[in-house]
C-alpha positions as CSV (number, residue, x, y, z in Angstrom):
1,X,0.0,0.0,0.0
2,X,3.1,2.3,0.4
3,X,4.9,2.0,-2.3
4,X,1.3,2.8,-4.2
5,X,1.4,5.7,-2.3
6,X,5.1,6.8,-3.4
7,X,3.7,6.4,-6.7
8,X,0.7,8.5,-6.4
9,X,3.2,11.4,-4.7
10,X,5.4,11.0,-7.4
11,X,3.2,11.9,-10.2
12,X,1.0,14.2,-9.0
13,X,2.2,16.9,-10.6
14,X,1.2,15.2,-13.4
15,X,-2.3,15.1,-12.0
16,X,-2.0,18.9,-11.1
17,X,-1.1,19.4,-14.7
18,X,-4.0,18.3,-16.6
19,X,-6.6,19.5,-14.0
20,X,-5.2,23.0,-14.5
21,X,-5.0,22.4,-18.9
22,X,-9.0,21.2,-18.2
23,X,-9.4,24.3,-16.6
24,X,-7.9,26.9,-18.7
25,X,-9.4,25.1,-22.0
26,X,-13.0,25.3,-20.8
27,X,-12.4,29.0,-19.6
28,X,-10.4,30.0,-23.0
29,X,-13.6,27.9,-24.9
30,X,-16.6,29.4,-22.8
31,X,-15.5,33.0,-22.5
32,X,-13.8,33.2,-26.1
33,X,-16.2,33.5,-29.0
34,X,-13.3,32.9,-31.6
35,X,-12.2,30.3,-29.8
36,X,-15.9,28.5,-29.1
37,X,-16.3,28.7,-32.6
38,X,-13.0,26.9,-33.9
39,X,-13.8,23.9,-31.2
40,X,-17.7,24.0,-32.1
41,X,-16.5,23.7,-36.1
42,X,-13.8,21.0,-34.9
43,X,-16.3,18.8,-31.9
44,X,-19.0,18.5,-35.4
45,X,-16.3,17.8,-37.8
46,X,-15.5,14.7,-35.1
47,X,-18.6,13.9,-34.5
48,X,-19.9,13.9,-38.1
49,X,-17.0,11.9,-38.8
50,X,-17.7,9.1,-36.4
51,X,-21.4,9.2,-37.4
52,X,-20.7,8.1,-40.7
53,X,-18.4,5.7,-40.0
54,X,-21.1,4.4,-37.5
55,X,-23.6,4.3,-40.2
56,X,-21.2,2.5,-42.4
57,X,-20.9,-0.6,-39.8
58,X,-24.3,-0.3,-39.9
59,X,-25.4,-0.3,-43.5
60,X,-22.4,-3.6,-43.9
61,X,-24.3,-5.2,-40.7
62,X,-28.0,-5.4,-42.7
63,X,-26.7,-5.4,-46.1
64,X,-27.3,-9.3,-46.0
65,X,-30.8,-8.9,-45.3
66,X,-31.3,-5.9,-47.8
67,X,-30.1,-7.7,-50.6
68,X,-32.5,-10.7,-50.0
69,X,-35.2,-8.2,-50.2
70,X,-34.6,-6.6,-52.9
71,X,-34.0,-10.2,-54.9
72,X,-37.2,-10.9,-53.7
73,X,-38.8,-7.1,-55.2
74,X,-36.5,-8.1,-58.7
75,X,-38.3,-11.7,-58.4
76,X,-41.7,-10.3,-58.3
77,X,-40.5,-7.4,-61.0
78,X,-39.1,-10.1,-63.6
79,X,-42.6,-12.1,-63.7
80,X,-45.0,-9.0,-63.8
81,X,-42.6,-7.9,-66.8
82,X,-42.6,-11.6,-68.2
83,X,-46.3,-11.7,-68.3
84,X,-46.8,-7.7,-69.7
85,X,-44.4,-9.3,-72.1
86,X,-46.8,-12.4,-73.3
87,X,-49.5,-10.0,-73.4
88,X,-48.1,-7.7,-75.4
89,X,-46.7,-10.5,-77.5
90,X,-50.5,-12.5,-78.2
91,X,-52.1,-8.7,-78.6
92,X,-49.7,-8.6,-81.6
93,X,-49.5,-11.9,-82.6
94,X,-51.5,-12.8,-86.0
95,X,-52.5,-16.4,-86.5
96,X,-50.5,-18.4,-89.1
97,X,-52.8,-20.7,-91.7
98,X,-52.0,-23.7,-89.6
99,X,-53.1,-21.6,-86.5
100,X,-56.3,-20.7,-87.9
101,X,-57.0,-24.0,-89.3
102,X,-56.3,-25.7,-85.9
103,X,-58.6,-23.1,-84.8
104,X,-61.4,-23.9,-86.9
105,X,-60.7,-28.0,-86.9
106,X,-61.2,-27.9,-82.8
107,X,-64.4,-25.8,-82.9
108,X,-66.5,-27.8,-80.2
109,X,-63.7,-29.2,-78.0
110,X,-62.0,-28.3,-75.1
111,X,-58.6,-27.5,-75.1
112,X,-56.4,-27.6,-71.7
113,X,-53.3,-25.3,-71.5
114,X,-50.4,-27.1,-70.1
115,X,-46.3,-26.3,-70.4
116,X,-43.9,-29.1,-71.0
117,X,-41.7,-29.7,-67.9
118,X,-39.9,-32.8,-69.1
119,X,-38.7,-33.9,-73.0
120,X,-36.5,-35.6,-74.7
121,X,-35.5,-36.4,-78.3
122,X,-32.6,-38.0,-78.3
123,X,-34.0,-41.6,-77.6
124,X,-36.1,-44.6,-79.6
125,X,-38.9,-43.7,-77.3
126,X,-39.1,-40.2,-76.0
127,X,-41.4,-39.3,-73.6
128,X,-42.8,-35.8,-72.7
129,X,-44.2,-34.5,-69.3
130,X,-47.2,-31.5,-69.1
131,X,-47.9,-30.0,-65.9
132,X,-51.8,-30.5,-66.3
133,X,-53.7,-33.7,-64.7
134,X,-56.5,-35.3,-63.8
135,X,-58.2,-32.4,-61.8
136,X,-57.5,-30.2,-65.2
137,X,-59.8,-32.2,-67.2
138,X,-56.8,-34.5,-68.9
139,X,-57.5,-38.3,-69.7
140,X,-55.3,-41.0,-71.0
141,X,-55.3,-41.2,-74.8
142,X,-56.4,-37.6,-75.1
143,X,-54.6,-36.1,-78.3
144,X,-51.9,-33.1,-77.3
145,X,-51.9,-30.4,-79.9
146,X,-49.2,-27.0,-80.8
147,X,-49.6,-24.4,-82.8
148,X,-47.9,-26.1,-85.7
149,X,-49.8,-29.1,-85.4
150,X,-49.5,-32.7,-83.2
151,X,-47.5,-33.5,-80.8
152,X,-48.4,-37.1,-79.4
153,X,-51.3,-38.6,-77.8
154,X,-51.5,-39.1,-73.4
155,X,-50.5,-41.9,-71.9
156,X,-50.6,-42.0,-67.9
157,X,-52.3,-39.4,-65.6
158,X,-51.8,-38.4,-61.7
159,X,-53.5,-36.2,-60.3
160,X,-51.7,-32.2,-61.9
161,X,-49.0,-34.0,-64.2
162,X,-49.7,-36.0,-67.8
163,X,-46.9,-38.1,-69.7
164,X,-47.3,-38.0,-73.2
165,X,-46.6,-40.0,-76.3
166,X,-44.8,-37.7,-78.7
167,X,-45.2,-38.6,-82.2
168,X,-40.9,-38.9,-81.8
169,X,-41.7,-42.5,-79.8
170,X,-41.6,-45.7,-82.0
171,X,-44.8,-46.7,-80.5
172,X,-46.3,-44.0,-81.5
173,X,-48.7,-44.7,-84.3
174,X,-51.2,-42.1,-85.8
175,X,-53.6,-42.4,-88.8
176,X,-53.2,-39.5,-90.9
177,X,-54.1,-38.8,-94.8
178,X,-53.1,-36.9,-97.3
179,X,-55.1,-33.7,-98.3
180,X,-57.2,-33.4,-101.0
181,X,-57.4,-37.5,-101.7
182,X,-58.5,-38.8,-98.7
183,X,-55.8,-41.6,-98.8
184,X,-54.0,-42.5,-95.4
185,X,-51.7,-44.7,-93.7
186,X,-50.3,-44.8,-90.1
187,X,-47.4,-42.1,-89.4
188,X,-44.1,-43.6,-87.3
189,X,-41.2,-42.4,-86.4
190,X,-38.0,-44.4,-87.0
191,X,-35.7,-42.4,-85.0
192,X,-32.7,-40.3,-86.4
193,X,-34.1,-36.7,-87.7
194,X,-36.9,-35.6,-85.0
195,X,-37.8,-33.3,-87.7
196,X,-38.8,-36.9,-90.4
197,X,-41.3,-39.3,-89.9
198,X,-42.6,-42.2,-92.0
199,X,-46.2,-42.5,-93.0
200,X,-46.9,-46.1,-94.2
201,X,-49.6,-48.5,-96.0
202,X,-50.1,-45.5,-98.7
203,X,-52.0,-47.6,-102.0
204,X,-49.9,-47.8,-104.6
205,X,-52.7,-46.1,-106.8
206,X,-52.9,-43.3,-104.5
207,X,-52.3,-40.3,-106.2
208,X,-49.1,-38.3,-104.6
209,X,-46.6,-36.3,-104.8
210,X,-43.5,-34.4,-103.7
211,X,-44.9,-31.6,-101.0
212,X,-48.6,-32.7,-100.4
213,X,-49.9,-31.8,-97.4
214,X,-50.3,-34.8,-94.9
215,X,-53.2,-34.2,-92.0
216,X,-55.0,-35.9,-89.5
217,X,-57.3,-38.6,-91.2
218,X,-59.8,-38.0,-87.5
219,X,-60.3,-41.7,-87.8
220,X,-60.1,-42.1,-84.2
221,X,-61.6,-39.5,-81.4
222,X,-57.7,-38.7,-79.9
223,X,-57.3,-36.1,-83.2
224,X,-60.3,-34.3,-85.3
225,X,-59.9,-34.3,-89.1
226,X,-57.5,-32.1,-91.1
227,X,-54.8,-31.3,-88.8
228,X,-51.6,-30.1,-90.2
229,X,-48.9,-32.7,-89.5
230,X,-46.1,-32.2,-92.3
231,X,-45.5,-32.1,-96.3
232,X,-44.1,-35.1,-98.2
233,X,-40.4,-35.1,-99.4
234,X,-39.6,-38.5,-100.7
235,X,-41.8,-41.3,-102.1
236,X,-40.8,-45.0,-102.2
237,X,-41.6,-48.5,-101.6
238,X,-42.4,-50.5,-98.8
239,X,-39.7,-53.1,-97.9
240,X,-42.5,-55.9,-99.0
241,X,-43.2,-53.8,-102.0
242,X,-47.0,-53.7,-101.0
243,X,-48.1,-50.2,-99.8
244,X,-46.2,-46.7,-100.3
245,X,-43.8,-45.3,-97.7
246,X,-44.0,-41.8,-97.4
247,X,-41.1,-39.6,-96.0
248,X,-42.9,-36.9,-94.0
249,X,-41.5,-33.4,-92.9
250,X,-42.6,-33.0,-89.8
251,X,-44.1,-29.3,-89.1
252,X,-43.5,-29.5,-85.5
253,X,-40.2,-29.4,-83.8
254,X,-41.0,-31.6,-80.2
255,X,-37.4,-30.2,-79.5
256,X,-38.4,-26.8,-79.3
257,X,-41.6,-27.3,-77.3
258,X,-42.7,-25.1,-74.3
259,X,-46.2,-25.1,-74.4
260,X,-49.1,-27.8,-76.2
261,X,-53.0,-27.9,-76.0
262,X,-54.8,-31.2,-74.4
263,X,-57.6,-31.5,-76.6
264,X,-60.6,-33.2,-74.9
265,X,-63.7,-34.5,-77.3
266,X,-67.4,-33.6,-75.3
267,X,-68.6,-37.1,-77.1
268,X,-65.3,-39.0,-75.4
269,X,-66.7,-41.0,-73.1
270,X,-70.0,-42.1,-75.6
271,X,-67.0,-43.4,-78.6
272,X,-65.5,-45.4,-75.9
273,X,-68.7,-47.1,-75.0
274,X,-69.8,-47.9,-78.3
275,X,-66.2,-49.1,-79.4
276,X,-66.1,-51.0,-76.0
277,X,-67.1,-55.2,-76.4
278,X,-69.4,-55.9,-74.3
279,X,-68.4,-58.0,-71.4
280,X,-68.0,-62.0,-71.5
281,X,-69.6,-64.2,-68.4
282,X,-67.3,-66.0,-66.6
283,X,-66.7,-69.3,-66.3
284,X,-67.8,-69.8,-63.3
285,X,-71.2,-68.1,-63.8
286,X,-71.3,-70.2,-67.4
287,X,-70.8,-73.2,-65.4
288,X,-73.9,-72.6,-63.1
289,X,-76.5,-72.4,-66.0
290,X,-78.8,-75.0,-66.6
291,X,-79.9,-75.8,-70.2
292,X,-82.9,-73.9,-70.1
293,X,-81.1,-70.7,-68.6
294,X,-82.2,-70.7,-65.1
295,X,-79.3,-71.1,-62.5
296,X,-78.9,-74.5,-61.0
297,X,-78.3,-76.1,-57.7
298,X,-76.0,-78.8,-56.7
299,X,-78.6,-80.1,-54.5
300,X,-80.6,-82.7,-55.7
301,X,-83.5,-82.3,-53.0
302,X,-84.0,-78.8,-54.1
303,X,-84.7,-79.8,-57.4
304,X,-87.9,-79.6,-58.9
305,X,-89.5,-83.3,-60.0
C-alpha cells in the first residue's frame, strides 16, 4: 500500500497538470467566442465523422438482409414484366394458316393449356411431361396439340401431371391422310431426324406427290380431321413392295416445345362405349346355367321333380 502511495506522490504533478490544462481550455472555450467557434467547427467535424463511420458498420451489418429483399422485389419485378411481355406478345400476334386451321378443326372441343416440364428427343422412345392432370380435365389417350400441329397422344395421368406420347416415340402410331385424296396410312417415327417421320400403308394407286400436305385422317376420337402434321419429301416403296412409304417433314419441332394444347372430345366417353365389347360371363357363372337358362343347384333335393 506504500509504495502505491510513493507512486501516487510522485506523479501528482502530473495530476496537477492536466486539471489545471482542463481548466484553462473550458475558460479559454466558454468565455472566447473565436475560440468557441473553432472547437464548435472542430467537436461537429469529429462527430460527423464518427457518425458516418457508424452508419457504415451499420449499412455492412444489414446489407445481407437488404439484398434478400430486394431479390425478392427483382423476383416479383421479372414475372410482372414476363407476363406484360406475353400479353403484349399474343395482342400482336397474328395467327399463321396452320393456326387458324387448328382453330377452326377444334371448334367444339375443349382444349387444356399445359407447359412441357420434361422432353427428350434423343431416344427410340421419347417421352414428354405436361404440368396439367386429372383435376385439369386431362385423360389418357387424349390427343396433345401445338400451334404447328400434333405433338403425341397421353399416356398416364396423376392427379396435376400427364406423360405423353410424342409422335418422336416408336410406338407412336397415328392415322393421318393426305389432303385433298382422302388416302391414309399410319405415321411412325423411326428415330434419327426428330424433324422426319414415315407415313406407311399408302395404295400404290394413291395419287401423290412431292410436297402434299399430310393431315389428320380424324379416324379415331384422340385427333379431329384435317390437322396439319407435315408435307411429303420423298416417295418409295415399302420393304415388302405392298403399300407406299411416305417420307414426312414434320411441321412440329418436339425439340423446341414449351407449351401444347390437351384437346378433350365432349362425345369422349360415348365413342368409348360404343367401341367397348361388351363383357363376356365367366366361367364360373357359365358353369352354373342349366340348359334352359335358369341357374342350377348342386342339390338334388332342391330340385324340382
Amino acid at each position: 500500500m506504500s509504495g502505491l502511495l510513493e507512486i501516487i506522490k510522485s506523479k501528482a504533478h502530473w495530476a496537477v497538470l492536466i486539471l489545471l490544462e482542463a481548466a484553462s481550455l473550458t475558460m479559454l472555450f466558454r468565455f472566447n467566442p473565436y475560440q468557441r467557434s473553432v472547437w464548435f467547427d472542430y467537436s461537429t467535424e469529429v462527430a460527423g465523422f464518427i457518425a458516418e463511420m457508424r452508419g457504415q458498420i451499420d449499412y455492412y451489418a444489414f446489407l445481407k438482409e437488404e439484398n434478400k429483399r430486394l431479390t425478392r422485389r427483382n423476383v416479383i419485378l421479372q414475372q410482372n414484366l414476363e407476363t406484360l411481355r406475353d400479353e403484349i406478345a399474343t395482342l400482336k400476334h397474328v395467327p399463321s394458316l396452320t393456326e387458324e386451321k387448328l382453330a377452326e378443326q377444334t371448334q367444339g372441343r375443349l382444349l387444356i393449356p399445359a407447359q412441357v416440364c420434361g422432353n427428350s428427343v434423343r431416344h427410340a422412345d421419347n417421352i414428354m411431361l405436361i404440368n396439367k392432370g386429372r383435376a385439369d380435365g386431362v385423360q389418357r389417350e387424349q390427343g396433345v396439340l401445338c400451334g404447328t400441329g400434333i405433338v403425341g397422344i397421353v399416356s398416364q395421368v396423376s392427379n396435376h401431371y400427364a406423360t405423353v406420347i410424342p409422335i418422336l416415340n416408336s410406338k407412336s402410331s397415328i392415322s393421318c391422310r393426305l389432303r385433298g385424296s382422302n388416302y391414309f396410312g399410319y405415321l411412325h417415327w423411326n428415330g434419327g431426324n426428330p424433324l422426319v417421320a414415315i407415313l406407311d400403308d399408302v395404295p400404290h394407286h394413291a395419287p401423290v406427290k412431292v410436297n402434299d400436305v399430310v393431315e389428320t385422317s380424324g379416324f379415331s376420337h384422340i385427333f379431329p380431321e384435317g390437322i396439319f402434321v407435315g408435307r411429303v419429301v420423298k416417295i418409295s416403296d415399302s420393304a415388302d413392295g405392298q403399300a407406299l412409304q411416305l417420307t414426312v417433314q414434320l411441321s412440329t419441332d418436339v425439340a423446341r416445345l414449351n407449351e401444347v394444347l390437351v384437346v378433350s372430345n365432349p362425345d369422349e366417353q360415348d365413342i368409348r362405349d360404343a367401341t367397348t365389347p361388351p363383357a363376356q360371363p365367366s366361367a364360373k357363372n357359365k358353369k352354373g346355367q342349366t340348359s334352359n337358362g335358369s341357374q342350377g343347384s348342386s342339390d338334388p333335393r332342391k330340385r324340382k321333380p
